[in-house]
C-alpha positions as CSV (number, residue, x, y, z in Angstrom):
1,X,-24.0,-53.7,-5.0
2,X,-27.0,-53.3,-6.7
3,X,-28.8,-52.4,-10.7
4,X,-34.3,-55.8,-15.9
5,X,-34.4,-54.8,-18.7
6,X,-35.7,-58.0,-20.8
7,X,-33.2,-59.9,-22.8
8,X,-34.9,-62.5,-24.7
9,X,-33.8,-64.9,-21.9
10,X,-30.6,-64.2,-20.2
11,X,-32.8,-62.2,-17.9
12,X,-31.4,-59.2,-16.2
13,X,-32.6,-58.9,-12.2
14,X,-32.1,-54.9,-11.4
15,X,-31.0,-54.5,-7.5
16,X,-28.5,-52.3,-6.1
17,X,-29.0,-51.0,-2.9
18,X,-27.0,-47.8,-2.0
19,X,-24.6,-47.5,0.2
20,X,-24.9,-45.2,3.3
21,X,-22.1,-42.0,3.8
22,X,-23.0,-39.2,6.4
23,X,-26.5,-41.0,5.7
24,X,-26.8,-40.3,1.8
25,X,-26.9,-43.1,-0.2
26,X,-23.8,-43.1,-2.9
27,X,-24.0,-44.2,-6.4
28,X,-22.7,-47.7,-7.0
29,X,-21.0,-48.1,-10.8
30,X,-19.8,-51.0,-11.8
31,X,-17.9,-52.2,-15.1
32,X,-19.8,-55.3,-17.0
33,X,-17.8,-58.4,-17.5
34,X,-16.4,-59.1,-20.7
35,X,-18.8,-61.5,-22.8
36,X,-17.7,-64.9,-23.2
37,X,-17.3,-66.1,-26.3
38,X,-18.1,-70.1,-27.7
39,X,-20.6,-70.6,-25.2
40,X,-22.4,-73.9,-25.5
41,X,-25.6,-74.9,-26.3
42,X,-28.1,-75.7,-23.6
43,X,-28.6,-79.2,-23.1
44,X,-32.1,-80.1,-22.7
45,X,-34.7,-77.8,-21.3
46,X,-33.8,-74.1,-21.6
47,X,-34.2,-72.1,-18.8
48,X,-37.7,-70.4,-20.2
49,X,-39.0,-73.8,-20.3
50,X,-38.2,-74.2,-16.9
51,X,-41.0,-71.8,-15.4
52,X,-42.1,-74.0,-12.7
53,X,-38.7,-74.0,-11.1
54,X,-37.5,-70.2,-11.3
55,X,-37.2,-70.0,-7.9
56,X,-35.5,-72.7,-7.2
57,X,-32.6,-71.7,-10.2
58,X,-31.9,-68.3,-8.8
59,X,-31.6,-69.1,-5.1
60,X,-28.9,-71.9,-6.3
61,X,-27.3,-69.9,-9.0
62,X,-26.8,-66.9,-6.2
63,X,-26.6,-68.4,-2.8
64,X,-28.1,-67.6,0.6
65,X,-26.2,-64.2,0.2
66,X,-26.0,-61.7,3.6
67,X,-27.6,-62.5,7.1
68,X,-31.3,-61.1,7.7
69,X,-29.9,-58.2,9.4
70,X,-28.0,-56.8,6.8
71,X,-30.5,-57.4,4.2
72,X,-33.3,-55.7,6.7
73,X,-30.2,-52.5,6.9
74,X,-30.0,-52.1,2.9
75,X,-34.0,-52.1,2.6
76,X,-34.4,-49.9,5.0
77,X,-31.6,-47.2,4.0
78,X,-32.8,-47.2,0.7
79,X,-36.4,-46.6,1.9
80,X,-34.8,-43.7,4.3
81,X,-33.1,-42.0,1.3
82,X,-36.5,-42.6,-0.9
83,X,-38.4,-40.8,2.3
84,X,-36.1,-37.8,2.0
85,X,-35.5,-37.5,-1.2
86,X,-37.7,-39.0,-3.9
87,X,-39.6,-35.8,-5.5
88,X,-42.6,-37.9,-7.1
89,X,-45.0,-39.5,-3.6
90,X,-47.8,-37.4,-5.3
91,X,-47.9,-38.7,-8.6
92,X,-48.3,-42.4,-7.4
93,X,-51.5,-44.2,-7.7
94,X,-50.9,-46.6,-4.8
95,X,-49.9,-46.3,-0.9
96,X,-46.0,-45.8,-0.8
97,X,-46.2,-47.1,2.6
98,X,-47.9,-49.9,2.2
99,X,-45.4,-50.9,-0.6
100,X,-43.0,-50.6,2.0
101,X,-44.4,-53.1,3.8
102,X,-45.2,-55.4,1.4
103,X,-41.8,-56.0,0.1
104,X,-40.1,-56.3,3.8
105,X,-42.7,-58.5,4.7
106,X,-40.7,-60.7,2.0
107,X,-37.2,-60.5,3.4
108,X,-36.2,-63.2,5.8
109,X,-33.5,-65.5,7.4
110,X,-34.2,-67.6,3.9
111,X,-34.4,-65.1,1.3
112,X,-31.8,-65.7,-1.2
113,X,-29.0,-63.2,-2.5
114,X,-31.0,-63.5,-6.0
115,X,-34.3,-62.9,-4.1
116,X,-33.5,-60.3,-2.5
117,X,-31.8,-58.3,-5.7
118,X,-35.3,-58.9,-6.9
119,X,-37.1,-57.6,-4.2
120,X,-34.8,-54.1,-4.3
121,X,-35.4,-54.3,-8.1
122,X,-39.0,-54.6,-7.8
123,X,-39.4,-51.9,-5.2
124,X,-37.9,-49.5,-7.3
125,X,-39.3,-50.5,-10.3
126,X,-42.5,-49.6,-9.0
127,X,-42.3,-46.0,-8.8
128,X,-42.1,-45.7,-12.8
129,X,-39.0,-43.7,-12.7
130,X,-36.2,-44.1,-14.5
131,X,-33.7,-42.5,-12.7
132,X,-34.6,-44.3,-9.5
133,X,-33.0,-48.0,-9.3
134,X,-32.1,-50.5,-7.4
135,X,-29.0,-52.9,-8.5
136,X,-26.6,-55.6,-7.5
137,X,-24.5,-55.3,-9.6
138,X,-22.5,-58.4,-8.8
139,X,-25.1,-60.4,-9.9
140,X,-26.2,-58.2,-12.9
141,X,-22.3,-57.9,-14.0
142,X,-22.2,-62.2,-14.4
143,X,-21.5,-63.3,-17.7
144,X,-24.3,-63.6,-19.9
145,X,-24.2,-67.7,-20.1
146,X,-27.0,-69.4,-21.6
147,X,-29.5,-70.2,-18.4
148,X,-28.2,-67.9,-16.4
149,X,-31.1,-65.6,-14.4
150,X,-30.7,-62.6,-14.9
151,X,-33.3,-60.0,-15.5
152,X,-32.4,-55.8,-15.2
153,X,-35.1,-53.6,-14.1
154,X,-36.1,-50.3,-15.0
155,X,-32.8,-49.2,-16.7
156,X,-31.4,-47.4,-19.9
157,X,-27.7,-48.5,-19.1
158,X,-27.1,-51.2,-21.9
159,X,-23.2,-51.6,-21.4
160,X,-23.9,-55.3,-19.9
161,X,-26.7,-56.4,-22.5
162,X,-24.2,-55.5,-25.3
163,X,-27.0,-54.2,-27.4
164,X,-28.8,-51.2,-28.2
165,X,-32.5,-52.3,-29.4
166,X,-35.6,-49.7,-30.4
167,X,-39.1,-51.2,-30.6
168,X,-41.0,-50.7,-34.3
169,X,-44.0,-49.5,-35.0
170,X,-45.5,-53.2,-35.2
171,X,-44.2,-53.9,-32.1
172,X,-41.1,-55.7,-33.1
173,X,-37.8,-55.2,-31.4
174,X,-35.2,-53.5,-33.3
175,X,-31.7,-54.4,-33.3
176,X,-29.2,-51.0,-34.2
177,X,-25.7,-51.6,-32.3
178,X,-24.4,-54.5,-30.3
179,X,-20.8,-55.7,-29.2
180,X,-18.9,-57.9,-31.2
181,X,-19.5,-62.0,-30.6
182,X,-22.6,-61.2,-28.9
183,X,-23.7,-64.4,-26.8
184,X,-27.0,-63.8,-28.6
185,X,-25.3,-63.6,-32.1
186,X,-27.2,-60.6,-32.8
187,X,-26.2,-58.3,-35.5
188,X,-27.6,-54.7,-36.1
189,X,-30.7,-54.6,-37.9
190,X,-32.1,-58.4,-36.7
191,X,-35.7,-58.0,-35.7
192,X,-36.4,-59.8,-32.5
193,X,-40.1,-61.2,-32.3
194,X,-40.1,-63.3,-29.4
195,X,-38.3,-66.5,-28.1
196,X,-39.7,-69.8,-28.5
197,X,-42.2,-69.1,-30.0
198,X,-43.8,-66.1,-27.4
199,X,-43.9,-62.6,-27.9
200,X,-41.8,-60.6,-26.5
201,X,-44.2,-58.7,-24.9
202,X,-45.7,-61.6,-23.1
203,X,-42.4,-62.8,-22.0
204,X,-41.8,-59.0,-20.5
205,X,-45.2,-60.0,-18.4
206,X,-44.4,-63.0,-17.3
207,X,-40.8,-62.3,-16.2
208,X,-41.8,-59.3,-14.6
């Protein structure tokens, strides 16, 4: 049930886990829900300007989600299958062991369902390859409404974003295809700069 890629602020959280058969992990698909269309404005502080209280938005948007032991059973079959199977240990500049370790030392009885897609996401973010992921993709498959936190990691699947976007060479963002009524209202060739005034590239940082 797991799969950030940044967008502008419906935020995309990348976190599947796999699931375990004859103890290989499985490939998890899932089909994005349909954009909504006429979505309101947000009413008073958007959810970028809401920084201090992150946290606090994506445990109550997702819930406590499942008990300690099932959380501690995804992590660790996803490690298992990244033991056995992941070809590129050498290449990494940091102890894949002690990454482990950091990011179970974060699971526990009161880690949220959006917490812990984050922790999955993170974990495979980390090893800087973009065929390895981790999604839920219940939470990344929501609807795109405006506050919603969402953030996809270290993925080229765009189906849910509704929009295919290229940086320029002055570091710009692009615009070439997007879904009709996009809940952005973008239209192909808008140049995306930042939102709210910050640079894309800072928001990327500070999201990540």
């Amino acid at each position: 049930m797991f799969r950030i890629l940044p967008h502008i602020l419906v935020l995309l959280f990348n976190y599947a886990f796999a699931q375990e058969t004859e103890n290989y992990p499985t490939p998890d698909f899932f089909i994005p829900t349909q954009h909504e269309v006429g979505l309101t404005k947000i009413e008073g502080k958007s959810f970028y300007q809401q920084k201090e209280n992150w946290q606090d938005i994506i445990d109550l948007t997702w819930g406590p989600g499942l008990p300690l032991i099932e959380k501690q059973n995804i992590f660790n079959t996803y490690v298992k299958a990244l033991d056995e199977e992941f070809p590129l240990f050498p290449n990494l500049s940091f102890s894949w062991d002690s990454l482990k370790t950091h990011y179970l030392n974060q699971i526990t009885s009161t880690t949220s369902k959006g917490r812990f897609a984050a922790i999955m996401g993170h974990l495979a973010y980390k090893l800087k390859d973009l065929h390895t992921h981790a999604r839920n993709t219940e939470v990344l498959s929501s609807p795109l409404n405006p506050g919603t936190p969402i953030l996809v990691l270290g993925t080229t699947d765009v189906r849910h974003f509704g929009a295919v976007l290229t940086v320029g060479l002055d570091s710009s963002i692009i615009v070439l295809k997007v879904v009709d009524n996009h809940p952005l209202n973008l239209q192909p060739g808008d140049i995306i700069l930042g939102y709210e005034g910050v640079q894309w590239k800072v928001l990327v940082a500070e999201l990540l």
